[in-house]
KEGUTOR-222646 format. One line per 4 residues: number of its first residue (from 0); their letters; for each residue z, x, y of C-alpha. Coordinates in nm, 2 decimals, m for minus. Example, Ala and Ser with C-alpha at 12.3 -4.5 7.8 and 13.67 -1.06 7.14 Angstrom:
# KEGUTOR-222646
0	as	0.78:1.23:m0.45  0.71:1.37:m0.11;
This chain:
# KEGUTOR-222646
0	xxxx	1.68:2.25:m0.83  2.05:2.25:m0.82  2.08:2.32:m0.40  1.84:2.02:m0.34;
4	xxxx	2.03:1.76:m0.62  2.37:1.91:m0.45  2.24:1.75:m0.11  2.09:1.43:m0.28;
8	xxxx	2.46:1.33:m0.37  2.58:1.42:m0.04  2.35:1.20:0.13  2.40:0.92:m0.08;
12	xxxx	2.77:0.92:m0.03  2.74:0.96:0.32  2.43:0.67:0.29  2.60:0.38:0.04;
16	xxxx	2.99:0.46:0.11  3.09:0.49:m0.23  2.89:0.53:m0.58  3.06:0.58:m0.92;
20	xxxx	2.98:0.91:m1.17  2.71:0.64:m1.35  2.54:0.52:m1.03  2.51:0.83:m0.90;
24	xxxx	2.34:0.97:m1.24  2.07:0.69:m1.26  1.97:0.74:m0.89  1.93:1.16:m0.95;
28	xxxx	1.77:1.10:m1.34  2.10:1.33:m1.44  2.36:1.30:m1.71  2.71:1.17:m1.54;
32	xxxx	2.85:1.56:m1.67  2.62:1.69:m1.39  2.72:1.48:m1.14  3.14:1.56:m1.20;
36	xxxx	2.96:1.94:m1.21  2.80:1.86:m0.87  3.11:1.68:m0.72  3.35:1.94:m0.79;
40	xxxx	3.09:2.22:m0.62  3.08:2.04:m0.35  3.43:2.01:m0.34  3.47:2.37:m0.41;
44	xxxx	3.25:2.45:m0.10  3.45:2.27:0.16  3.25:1.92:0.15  3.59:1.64:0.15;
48	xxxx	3.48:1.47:m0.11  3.75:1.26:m0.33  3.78:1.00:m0.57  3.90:0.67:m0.61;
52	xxxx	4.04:0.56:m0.95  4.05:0.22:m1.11  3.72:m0.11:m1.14  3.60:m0.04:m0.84;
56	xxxx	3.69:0.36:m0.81  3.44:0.59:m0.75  3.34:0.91:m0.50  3.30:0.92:m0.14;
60	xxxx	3.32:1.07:0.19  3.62:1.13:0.38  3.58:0.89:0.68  3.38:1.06:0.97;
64	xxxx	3.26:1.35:0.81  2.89:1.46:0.96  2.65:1.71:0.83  2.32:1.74:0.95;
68	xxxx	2.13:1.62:0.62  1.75:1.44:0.81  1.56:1.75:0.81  1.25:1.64:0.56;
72	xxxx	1.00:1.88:0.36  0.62:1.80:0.40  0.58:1.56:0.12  0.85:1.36:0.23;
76	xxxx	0.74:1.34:0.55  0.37:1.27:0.45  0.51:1.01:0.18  0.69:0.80:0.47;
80	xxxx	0.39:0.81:0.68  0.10:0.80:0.47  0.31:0.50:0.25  0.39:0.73:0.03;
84	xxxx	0.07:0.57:m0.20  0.35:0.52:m0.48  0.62:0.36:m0.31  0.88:0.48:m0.60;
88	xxxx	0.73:0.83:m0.57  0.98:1.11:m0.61  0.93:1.23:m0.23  0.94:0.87:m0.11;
92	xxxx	1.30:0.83:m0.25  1.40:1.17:m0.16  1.30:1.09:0.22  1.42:0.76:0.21;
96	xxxx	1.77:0.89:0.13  1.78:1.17:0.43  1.64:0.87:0.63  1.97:0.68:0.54;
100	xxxx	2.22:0.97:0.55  2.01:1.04:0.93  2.13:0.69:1.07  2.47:0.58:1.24;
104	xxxx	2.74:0.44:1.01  2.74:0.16:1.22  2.39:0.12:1.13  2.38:0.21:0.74;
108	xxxx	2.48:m0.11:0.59  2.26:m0.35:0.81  1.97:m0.11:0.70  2.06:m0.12:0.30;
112	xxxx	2.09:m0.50:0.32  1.74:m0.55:0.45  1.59:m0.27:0.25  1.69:m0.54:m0.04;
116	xxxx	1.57:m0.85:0.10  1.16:m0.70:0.18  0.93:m0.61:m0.13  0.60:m0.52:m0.08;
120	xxxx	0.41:m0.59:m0.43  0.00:m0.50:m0.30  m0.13:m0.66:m0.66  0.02:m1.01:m0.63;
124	xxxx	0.06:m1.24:m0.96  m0.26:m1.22:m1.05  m0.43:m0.88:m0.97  m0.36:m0.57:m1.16;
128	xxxx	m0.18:m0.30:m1.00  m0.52:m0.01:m0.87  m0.50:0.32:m1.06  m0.37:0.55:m0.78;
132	xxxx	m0.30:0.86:m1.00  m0.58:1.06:m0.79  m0.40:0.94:m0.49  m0.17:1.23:m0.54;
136	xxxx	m0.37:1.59:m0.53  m0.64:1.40:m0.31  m0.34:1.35:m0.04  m0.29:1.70:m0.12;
140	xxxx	m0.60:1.86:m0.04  m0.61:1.62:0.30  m0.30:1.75:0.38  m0.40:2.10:0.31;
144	xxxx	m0.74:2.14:0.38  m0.88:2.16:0.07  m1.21:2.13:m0.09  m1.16:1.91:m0.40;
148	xxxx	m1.37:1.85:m0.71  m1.37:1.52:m0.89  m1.57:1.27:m1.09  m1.61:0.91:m0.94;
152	xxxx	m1.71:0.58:m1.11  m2.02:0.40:m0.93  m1.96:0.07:m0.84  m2.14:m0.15:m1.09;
156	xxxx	m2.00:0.07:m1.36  m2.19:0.36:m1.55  m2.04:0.72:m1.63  m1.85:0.88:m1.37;
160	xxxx	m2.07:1.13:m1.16  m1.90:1.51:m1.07  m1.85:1.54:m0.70  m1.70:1.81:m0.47;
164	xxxx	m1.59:1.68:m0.17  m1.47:1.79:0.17  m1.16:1.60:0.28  m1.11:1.46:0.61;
168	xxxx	m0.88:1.17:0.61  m0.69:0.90:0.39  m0.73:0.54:0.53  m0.55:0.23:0.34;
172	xxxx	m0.74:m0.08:0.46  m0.51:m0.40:0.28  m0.45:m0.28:m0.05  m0.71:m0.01:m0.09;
176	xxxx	m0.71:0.34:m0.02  m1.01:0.53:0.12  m1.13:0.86:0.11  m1.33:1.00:0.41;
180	xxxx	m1.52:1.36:0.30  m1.77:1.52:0.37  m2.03:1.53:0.07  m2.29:1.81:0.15;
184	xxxx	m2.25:1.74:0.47  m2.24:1.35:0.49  m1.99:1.16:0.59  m1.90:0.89:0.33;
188	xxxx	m1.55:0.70:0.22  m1.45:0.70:m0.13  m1.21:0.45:m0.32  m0.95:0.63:m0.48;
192	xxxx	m0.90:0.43:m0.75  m1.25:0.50:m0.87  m1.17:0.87:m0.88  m1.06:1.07:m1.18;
196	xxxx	m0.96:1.45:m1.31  m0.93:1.55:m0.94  m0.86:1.94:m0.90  m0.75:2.09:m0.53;
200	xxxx	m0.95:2.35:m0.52  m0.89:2.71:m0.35  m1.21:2.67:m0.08  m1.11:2.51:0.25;
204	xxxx	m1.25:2.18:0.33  m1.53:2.20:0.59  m1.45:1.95:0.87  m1.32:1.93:1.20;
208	xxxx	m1.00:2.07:1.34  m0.94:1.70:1.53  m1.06:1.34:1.37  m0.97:1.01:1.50;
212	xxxx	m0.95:0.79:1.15  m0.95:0.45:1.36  m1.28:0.54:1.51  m1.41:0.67:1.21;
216	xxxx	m1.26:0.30:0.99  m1.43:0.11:1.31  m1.77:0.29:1.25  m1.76:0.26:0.92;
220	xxxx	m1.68:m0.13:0.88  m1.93:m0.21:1.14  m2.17:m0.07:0.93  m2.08:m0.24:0.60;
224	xxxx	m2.07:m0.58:0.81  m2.43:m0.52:0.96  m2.54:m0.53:0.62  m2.50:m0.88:0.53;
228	xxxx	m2.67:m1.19:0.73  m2.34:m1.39:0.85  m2.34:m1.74:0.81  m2.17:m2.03:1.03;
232	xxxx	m2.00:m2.36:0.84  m1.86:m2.64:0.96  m1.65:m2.84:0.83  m1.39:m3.11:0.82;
236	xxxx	m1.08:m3.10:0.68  m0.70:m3.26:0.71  m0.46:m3.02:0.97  m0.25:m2.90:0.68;
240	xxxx	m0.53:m2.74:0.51  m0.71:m2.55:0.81  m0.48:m2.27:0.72  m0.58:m2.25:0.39;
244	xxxx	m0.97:m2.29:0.43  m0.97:m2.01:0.67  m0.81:m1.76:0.53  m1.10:m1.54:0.44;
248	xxxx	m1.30:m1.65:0.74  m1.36:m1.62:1.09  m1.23:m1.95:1.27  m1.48:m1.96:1.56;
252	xxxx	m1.35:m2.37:1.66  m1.08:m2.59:1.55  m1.09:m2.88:1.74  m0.92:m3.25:1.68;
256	xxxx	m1.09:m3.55:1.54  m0.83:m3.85:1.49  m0.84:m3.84:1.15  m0.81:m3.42:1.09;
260	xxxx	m0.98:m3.11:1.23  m1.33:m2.99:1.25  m1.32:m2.65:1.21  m1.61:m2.37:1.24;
264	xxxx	m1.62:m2.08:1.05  m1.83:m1.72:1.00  m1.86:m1.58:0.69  m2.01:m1.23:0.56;
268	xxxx	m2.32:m1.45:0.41  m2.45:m1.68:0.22  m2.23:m1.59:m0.11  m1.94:m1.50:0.08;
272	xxxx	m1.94:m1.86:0.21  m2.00:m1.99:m0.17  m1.75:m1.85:m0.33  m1.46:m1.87:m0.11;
276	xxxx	m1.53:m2.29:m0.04  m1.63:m2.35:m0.41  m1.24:m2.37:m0.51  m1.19:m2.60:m0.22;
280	xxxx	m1.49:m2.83:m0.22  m1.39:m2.90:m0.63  m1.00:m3.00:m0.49  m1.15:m3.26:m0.22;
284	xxxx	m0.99:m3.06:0.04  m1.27:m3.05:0.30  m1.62:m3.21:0.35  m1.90:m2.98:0.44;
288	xxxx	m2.09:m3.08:0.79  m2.32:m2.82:0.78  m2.50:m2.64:0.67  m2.66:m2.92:0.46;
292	xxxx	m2.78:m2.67:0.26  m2.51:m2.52:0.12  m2.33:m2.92:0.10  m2.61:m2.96:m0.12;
296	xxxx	m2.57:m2.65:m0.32  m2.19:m2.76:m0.39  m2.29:m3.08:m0.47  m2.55:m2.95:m0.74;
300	xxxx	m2.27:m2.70:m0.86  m2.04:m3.00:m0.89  m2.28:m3.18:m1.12  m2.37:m2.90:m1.34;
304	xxxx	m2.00:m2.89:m1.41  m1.97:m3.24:m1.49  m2.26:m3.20:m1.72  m2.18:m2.87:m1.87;
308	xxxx	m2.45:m2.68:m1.76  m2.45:m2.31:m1.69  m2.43:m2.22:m1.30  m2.63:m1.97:m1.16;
């Protein structure tokens, strides 16, 4: 809409200062005839807009011109709250702009200089990026209230099953975004990027006027973690790697030896514990104190290796 690309311009001259016909048409996704078109109606309708000629011309703001421009629709106000799921989602940059056009001058350029020094990047080198295209109606029947109907891929694989659901909440736990519903009448949570050909439908979602998502997320994880037997390791290890040995453990002791640290950790259970001190134990980075057990199982993992056998 015309009206809402008018005010997009406005707030990103009041936001950046000064932006040229070309900047101005790759931020809107617009051809720089639109944007002269857009400048001169806003000129036309009393906004001081003017132009600066020459290498580094372009349009801006006469100084200390105000206009009320924060006010933010629904999804733009859900997209800043909830993360947006996308962070280069359409309401995302929409809101982010009113944000900036909302603050102080005085504050504007500190803000744009440390929006460009933080970048959040969830899938890391290695990991692919999750298939969040079902993020978008499921946020929207959350939002709404909506009863939605969708199919959603078993873990271990197999065909997709056909499930209608009953909304209650969205929870993103580290990278990963959850789905609380009701399904006939259970409460269960859903990864989204398992979930496909999503439809909001018309039926509202049977659930509770009120939910508190950090007790249900509490309730939830306790449950998964009583589920696995958790298993204590000790282990020795130079200072300079404690950091990196318990990373995806508990650290129940670290305590001083002479020579480096002797550290006590939980894991999950007995695999847990495998796989995340296999990588170690093959760099020399730590000698296992106990369990014997599982120094033994390394050790035998070690030699099949060596040998080339197959590792069960």
């Amino acid at each position: 809409m015309r009206a809402e690309r008018l005010l997009s311009v406005l707030m990103l001259l009041r936001s950046k200062g000064q932006m040229t016909a070309t900047e101005l048409a790759v931020e809107l996704e617009v051809s720089e005839r639109t944007i002269l078109r857009d400048i001169e109606a806003l000129s036309l309708s009393g906004v001081p807009v003017y132009s600066e000629r020459g290498r580094n011309g372009g349009f801006a703001l006469v100084s200390g011109y105000r206009t009320d421009l924060s006010g933010l629709t629904l999804p733009e106000a859900i997209a800043l709250l909830s993360g947006g799921g996308r962070i280069d989602s359409a309401a995302a940059a929409s809101a982010k702009r009113k944000l900036a056009a909302s603050l102080p001058e005085m504050h504007r350029g500190g803000v744009a200089e440390a929006s460009q020094r933080i970048l959040v990047r969830p899938e890391g080198f290695v990991r692919p990026p999750q298939q969040l295209e079902a993020l978008a109606p499921v946020q929207q029947a959350v939002v709404e209230g909506s009863r939605v109907r969708l199919r959603y891929e078993r873990r271990g694989g197999g065909p997709p099953n056909a499930r209608v659901l009953d909304p209650i909440g969205l929870i993103v736990a580290g990278d990963t975004w959850y789905l609380v519903a009701y399904s006939e009448g259970v409460e269960r949570m859903y990864r989204v990027s398992r979930m496909s050909e999503v439809v909001v439908l018309d039926d509202p979602a049977q659930r509770e006027s009120v939910v508190d998502l950090e007790e249900v997320w509490q309730r939830h994880r306790d449950a998964f973690r009583s589920s696995f037997e958790p298993v204590d390791v000790v282990i020795d290890c130079a200072a300079t790697d404690v950091e990196k040995v318990s990373a995806f453990a508990e650290v129940l002791r670290s305590v001083g030896t002479g020579t480096g640290v002797r550290v006590d950790l939980r894991f999950a259970d007995r695999n847990h514990a495998t796989r995340v001190l296999w990588a170690g134990y093959l760099e020399s980075m730590f000698d296992i104190v106990e369990p014997e057990s599982l120094r033994e199982q390394l050790h035998d993992r070690i030699r099949a290796v060596t040998v080339g056998q197959r590792i069960e």
